[in-house]
C-alpha positions in Angstrom: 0.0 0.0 0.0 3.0 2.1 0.9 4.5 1.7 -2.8 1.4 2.7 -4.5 1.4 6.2 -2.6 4.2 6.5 -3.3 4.2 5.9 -6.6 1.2 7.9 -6.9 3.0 10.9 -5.3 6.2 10.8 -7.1 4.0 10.6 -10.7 2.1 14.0 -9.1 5.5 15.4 -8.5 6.4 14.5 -11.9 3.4 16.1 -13.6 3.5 19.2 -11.6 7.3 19.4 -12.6 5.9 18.5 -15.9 3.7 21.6 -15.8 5.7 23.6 -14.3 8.9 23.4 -16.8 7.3 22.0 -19.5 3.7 22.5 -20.4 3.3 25.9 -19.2 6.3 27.6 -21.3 5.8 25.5 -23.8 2.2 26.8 -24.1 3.5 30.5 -24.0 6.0 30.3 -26.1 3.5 28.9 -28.7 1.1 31.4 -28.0 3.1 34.5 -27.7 6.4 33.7 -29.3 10.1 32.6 -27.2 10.6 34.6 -23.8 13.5 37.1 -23.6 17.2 35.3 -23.7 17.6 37.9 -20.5 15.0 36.2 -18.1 16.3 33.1 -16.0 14.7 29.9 -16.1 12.3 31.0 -12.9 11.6 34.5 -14.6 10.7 32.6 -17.6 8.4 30.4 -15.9 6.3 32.9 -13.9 6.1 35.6 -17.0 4.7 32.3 -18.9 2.2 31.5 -16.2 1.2 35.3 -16.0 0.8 35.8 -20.0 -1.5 32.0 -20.0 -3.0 33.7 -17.1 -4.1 36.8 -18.8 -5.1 35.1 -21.8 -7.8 36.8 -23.8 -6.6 40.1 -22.6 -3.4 40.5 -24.8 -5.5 39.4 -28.1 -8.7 41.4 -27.4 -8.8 44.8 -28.4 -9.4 47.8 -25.7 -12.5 49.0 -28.2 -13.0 47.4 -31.5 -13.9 50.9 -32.9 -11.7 52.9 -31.5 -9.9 55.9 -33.5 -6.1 56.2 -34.2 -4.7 58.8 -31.6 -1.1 60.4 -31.3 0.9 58.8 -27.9 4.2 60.3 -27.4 6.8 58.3 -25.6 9.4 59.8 -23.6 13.6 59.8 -23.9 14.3 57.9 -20.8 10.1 56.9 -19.8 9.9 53.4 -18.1 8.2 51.1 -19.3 5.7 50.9 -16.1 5.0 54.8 -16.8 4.4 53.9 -20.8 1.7 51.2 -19.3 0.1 53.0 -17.1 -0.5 56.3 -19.7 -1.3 53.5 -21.8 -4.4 52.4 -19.6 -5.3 56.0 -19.1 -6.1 57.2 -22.9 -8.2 53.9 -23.3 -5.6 52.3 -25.5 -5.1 48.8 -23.4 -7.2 47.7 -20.5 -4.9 46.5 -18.3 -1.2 48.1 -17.2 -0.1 44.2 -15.4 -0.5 42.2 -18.4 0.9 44.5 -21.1 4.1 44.9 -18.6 4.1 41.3 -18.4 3.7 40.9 -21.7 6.9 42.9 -23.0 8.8 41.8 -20.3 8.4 38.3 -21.0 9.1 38.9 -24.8 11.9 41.5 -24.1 10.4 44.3 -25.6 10.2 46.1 -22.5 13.9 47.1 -23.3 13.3 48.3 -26.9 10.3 50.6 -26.9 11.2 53.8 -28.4 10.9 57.3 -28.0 8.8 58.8 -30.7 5.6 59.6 -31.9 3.2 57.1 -32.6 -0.6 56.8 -33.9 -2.3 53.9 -31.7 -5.9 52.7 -31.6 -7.6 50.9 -28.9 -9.1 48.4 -31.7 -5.2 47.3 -31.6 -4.6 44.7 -29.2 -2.0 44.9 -26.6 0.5 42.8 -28.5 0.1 45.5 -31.9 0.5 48.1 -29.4 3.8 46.7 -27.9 5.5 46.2 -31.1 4.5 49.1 -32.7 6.2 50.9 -30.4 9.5 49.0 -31.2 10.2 51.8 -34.2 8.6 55.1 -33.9 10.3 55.6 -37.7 7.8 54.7 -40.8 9.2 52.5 -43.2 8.2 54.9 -46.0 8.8 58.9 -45.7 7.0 61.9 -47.8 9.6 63.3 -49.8 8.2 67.0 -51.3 10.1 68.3 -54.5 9.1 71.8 -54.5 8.2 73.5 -58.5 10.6 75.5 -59.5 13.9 73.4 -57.8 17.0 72.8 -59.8 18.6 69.7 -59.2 21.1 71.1 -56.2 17.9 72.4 -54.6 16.6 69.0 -54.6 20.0 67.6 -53.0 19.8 69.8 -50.4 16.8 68.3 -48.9 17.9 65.1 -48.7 19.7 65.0 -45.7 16.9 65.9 -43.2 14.2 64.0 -45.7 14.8 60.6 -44.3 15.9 58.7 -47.4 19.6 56.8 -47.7 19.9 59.0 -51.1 22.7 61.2 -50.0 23.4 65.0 -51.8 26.4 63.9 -53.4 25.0 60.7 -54.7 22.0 62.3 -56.1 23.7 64.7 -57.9 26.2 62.2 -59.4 23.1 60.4 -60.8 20.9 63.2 -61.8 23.7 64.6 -64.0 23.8 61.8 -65.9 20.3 61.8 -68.3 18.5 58.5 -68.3 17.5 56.8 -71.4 14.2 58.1 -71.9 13.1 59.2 -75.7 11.6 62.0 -74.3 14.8 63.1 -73.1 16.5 63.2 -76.4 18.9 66.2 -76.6 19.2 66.3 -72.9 22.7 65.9 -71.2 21.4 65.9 -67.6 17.9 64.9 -65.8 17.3 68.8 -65.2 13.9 69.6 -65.8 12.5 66.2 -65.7 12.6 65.6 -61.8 9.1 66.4 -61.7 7.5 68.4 -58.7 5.0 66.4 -56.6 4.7 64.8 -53.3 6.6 61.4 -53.2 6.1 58.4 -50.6 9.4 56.4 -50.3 10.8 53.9 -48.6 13.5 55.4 -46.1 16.1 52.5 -48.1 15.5 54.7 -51.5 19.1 55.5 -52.7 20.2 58.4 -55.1 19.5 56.2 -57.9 16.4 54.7 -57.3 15.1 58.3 -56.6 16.5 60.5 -59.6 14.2 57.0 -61.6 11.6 57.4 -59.9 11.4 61.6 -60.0 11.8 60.7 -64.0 9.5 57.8 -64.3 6.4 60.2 -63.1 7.3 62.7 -65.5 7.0 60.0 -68.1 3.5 58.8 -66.6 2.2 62.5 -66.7 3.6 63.1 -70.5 0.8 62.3 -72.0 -0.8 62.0 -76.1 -2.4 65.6 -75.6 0.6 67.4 -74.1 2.9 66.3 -76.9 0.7 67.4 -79.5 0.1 70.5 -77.9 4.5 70.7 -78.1 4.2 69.9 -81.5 1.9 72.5 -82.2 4.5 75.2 -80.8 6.6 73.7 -83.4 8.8 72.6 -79.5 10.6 69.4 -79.2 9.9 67.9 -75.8 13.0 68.8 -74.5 12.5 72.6 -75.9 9.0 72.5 -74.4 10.4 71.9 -71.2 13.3 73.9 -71.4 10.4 76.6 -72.0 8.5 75.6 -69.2 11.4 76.0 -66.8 11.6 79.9 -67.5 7.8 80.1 -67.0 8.3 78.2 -63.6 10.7 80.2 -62.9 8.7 83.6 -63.6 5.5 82.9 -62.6 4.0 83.2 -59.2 0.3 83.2 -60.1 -0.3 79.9 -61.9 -3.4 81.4 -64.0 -0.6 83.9 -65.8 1.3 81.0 -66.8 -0.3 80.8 -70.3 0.0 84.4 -70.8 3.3 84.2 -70.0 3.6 81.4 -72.0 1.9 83.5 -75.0 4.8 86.3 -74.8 8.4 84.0 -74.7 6.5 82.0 -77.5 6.1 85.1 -79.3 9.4 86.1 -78.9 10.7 82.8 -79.8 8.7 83.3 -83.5 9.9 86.6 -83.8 13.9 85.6 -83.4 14.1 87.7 -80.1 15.8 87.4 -76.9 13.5 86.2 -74.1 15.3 88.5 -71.7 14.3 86.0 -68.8 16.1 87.3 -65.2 16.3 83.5 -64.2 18.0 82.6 -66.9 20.6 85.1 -65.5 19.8 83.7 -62.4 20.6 80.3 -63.2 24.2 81.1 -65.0 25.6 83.6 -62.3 24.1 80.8 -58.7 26.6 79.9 -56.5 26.3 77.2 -53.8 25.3 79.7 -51.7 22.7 81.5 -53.1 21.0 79.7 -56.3 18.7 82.3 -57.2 20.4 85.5 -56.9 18.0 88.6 -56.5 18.0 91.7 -57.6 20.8 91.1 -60.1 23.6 93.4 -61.2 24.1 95.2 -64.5 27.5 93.3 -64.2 25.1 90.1 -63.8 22.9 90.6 -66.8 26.1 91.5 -69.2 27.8 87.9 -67.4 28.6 85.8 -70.4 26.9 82.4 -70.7 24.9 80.5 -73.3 22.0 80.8 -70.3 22.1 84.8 -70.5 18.8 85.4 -72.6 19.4 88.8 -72.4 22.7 87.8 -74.7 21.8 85.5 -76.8 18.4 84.7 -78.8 16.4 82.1 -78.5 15.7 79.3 -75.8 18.8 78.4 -73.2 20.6 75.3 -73.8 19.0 73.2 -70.8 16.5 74.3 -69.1 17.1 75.9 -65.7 14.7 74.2 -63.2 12.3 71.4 -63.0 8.6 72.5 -64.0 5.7 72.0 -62.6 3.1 70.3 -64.4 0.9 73.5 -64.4 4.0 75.2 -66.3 4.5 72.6 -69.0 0.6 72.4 -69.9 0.8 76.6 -70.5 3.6 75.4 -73.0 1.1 72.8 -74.7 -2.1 75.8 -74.6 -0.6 79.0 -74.2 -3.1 82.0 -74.4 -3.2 83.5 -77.9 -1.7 86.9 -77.7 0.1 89.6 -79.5 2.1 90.5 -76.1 5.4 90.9 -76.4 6.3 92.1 -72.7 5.6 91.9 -69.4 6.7 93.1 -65.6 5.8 92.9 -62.5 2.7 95.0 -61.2 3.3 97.7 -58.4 1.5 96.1 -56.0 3.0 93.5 -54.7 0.1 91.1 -56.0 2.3 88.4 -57.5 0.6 89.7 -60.9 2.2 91.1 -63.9 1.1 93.7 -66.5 1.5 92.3 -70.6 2.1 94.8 -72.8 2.8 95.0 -77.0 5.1 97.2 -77.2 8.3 98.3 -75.7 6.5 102.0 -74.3 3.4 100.1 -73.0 6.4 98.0 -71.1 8.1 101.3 -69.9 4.9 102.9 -69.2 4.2 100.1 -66.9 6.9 100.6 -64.7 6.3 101.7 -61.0 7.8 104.9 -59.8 
């Protein structure tokens, strides 16, 4: 009788140590993944109890339909403190078992300070490892109308991207193959404008194909003819478009403006375009010098429009989409001139002849 209680206590021994070392982290670690390399085997055995414990609360959203909302973790915060704020805005319903929960996982000692949009229709595991990066995989990166390519370079290094200045401008001298880009010796003017989503691995050369490639999708049937019917290649119509980018502030004058270097063009006149001047005297400095000199304006170079006729050999800046259709429809006009009006509006007065052009002038 004495051997069978025994042997009945030593197999209840064994299947509590069975439970104990066995089933119950075995049954975490299925359910939630291996426990931090840093706990010891005790540690490791009373996170798993805890976490099998808690069960449903780790997988069950706080509210189902519950918005996104901004939660800002601290440099330095502890992880009890990121709980219990946690718990406060609604996010998780309980602060023990999301500690035990990172803890057991080791996430407790990679939570991030940053920024972060959480829901409450996240469950506490989301929650935990979305906090492990407070950096998006993918980044907005804005090319503003208007930039040359060393503008463009210049924002890269606070924009998030592994395209660095020098890279980019290695690359985007270099024209791509494109047969819209015949005549072209760099990428200048085809880095279209717009608002880009990246990912953050997006290096210089990835990016200069990309800024291209959109140009390409938004080149379309109509805006060649309406090149073709300025008698423009595509490279002269953007060329164009770069001085009316570069001259306009008021997007709606961009035809008109359009209507008087097209004018001049079919007349054999200079366009007398100050960013053309711009363009050839720009240091690193200062890429858009303003006001310019009389020195500037008599500076020798093929981009001076004010010495030599006809359309520069490149074009100066990359041109918004806006700019390139006033190249394709440009208002129908017999204006030869135009300058800035008096006001400060951003608007310019067009006039035919040279004394309308003088008489405009502020006082």
């Amino acid at each position: 009788m004495r051997k069978i209680y025994l042997y009945l206590f030593i197999a209840a021994v064994l299947t509590a140590l069975y439970i104990v070392f066995v089933f119950i982290p075995g049954r975490a670690a299925r359910l939630y993944g291996p426990p931090s390399q840093n706990l010891g085997i005790s540690q490791q055995i009373k996170y798993s109890a805890r976490l099998l414990w808690h069960d449903g609360l780790l997988t069950t959203p706080a509210n189902s339909s519950g918005a996104e909302q901004s939660f800002t973790v601290g440099d330095g915060e502890s992880v009890l403190s990121i709980a219990q704020r946690l718990a406060q805005s609604g996010l998780i319903r309980d602060t023990n078992a999301f500690l035990d929960y990172v803890i057991y996982t080791g996430l407790d000692v990679s939570i991030q300070a940053g920024e972060y949009e959480l829901s409450a229709a996240q469950s506490m595991i989301d929650i935990a490892r979305s906090m492990q990066d407070a950096t998006p995989d993918e980044v907005q990166f804005v090319v503003l109308a208007g930039w040359r390519m060393e503008e463009i370079a210049a924002a890269l290094p606070t924009s998030g991207l592994d395209a660095t200045p020098e890279q980019f401008l290695r690359v985007a001298r270099n024209s791509l193959n494109f047969v819209f880009m015949a005549g072209a010796a760099t990428n200048e003017g085809f880095l279209l404008p717009d608002s880009y989503i990246l990912p953050r691995s997006t290096d210089a050369e990835e990016l200069v194909a990309a800024l291209v490639r959109n140009f390409a999708q938004h080149l379309t049937e109509d805006l060649q003819d309406g090149f073709d019917r300025q008698g423009l290649t595509t490279y002269q119509a953007v060329t164009l478009a770069s001085l009316i980018e570069r001259e306009s502030i008021q997007e709606e004058e961009m035809p008109l403006i359009a209507s008087v270097f097209l004018n001049r063009l079919n007349a054999g006149w200079k366009m007398e375009s100050d960013p053309t001047v711009q363009y050839a005297v720009a240091t690193e400095f200062d890429w858009w010098p303003n006001p310019l000199s009389l020195l500037d304006l008599d500076f020798d170079s093929p981009f001076n429009t004010y010495l030599y006729a006809g359309l520069p050999p490149a074009p100066i800046a990359n041109p918004s989409l806006a700019a390139l259709r006033a190249v394709a429809n440009p208002a129908v006009t017999s204006y030869f001139f135009f300058r800035a009006r008096c006001d400060n509006s951003g608007y310019h007065n067009f006039s035919v002849t040279l004394d309308e052009h003088i008489a405009n002038g502020c006082d």
